[in-house]
C-alpha positions, 0 to 999 in steps of 0.5 A: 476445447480446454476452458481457461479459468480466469484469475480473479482480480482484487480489484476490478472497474465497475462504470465510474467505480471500482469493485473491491472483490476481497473476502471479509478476512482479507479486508479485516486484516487489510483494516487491521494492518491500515490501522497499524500503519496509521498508528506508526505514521502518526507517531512518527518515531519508527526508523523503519518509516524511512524508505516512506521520506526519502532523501531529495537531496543526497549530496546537501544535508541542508537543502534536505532538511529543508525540503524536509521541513516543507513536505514531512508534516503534510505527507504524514497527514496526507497517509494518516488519512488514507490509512483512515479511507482503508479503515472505513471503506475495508467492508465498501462494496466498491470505491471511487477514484479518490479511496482507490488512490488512497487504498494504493497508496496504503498497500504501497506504505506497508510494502516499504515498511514491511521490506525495510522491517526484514531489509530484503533486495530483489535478489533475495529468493522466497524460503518458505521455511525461513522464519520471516516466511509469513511476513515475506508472504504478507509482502508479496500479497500486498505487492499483489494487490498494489499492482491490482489496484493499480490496473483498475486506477488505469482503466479509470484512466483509459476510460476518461 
């Protein structure tokens, strides 16, 4: 009989928690990358934050900008925070619901800056000799953890 091996999760439901199973480089570089983020969100003058504020309103400048001026200051509060989560609970054993959400939504932020940054489609294919390789490979891995994150926050849901 051939034994599967079971692939590892990133992130995995432990009772009322969620176990964080990263090694200390992955979560240093995590923290690391948190903190860049929290940096760029709090400045708020990167144009490649963009894909971050998307338009509501395509066709009317005005309602946008409007809609713009109500949300803008609090979701860059509300990302400034999570990256702080991600910075402070990177060496956590485990994390409840609340620090799980704002790990995704952290991993989920450096996916859009990091694809807008190398302006990549879904038709694009991986090179790995291309220069951009390292940061596309940084791309896909956080994409990796977002959708491990993700499973774990459902099956926070499926027990509730």
């Amino acid at each position: 009989m051939i034994l599967k091996r079971r692939r590892p999760h990133a992130f995995e439901r432990d009772g009322d928690r969620t176990a964080i199973r990263l090694g200390d480089d992955e979560r240093s570089m995590l923290a690391n990358l948190a903190g860049q983020f929290r940096t760029l969100v709090a400045d708020d003058a990167d144009p490649d934050l963009r894909r971050l504020y998307p338009t509501a309103y395509p066709d009317d400048p005005k309602r946008d900008a409007d809609y713009s001026g109500l949300v803008h200051e609090d979701l860059v509060r509300t990302r400034v925070a999570a990256a702080d989560t991600v910075v402070a609970t990177a060496s956590a054993v485990s994390l409840d619901s609340d620090q799980l959400a704002a790990w995704m939504q952290i991993l989920n932020g450096l996916r859009l800056l990091l694809g807008t940054r190398l302006d990549i489609s879904e038709e694009d294919e991986f090179d790995p000799e291309a220069e951009d390789a390292p940061t596309r490979a940084l791309l896909s891995w956080l994409g990796f953890l977002l959708e491990e994150a993700v499973v774990a926050a459902a099956a926070d849901l499926d027990d509730a």
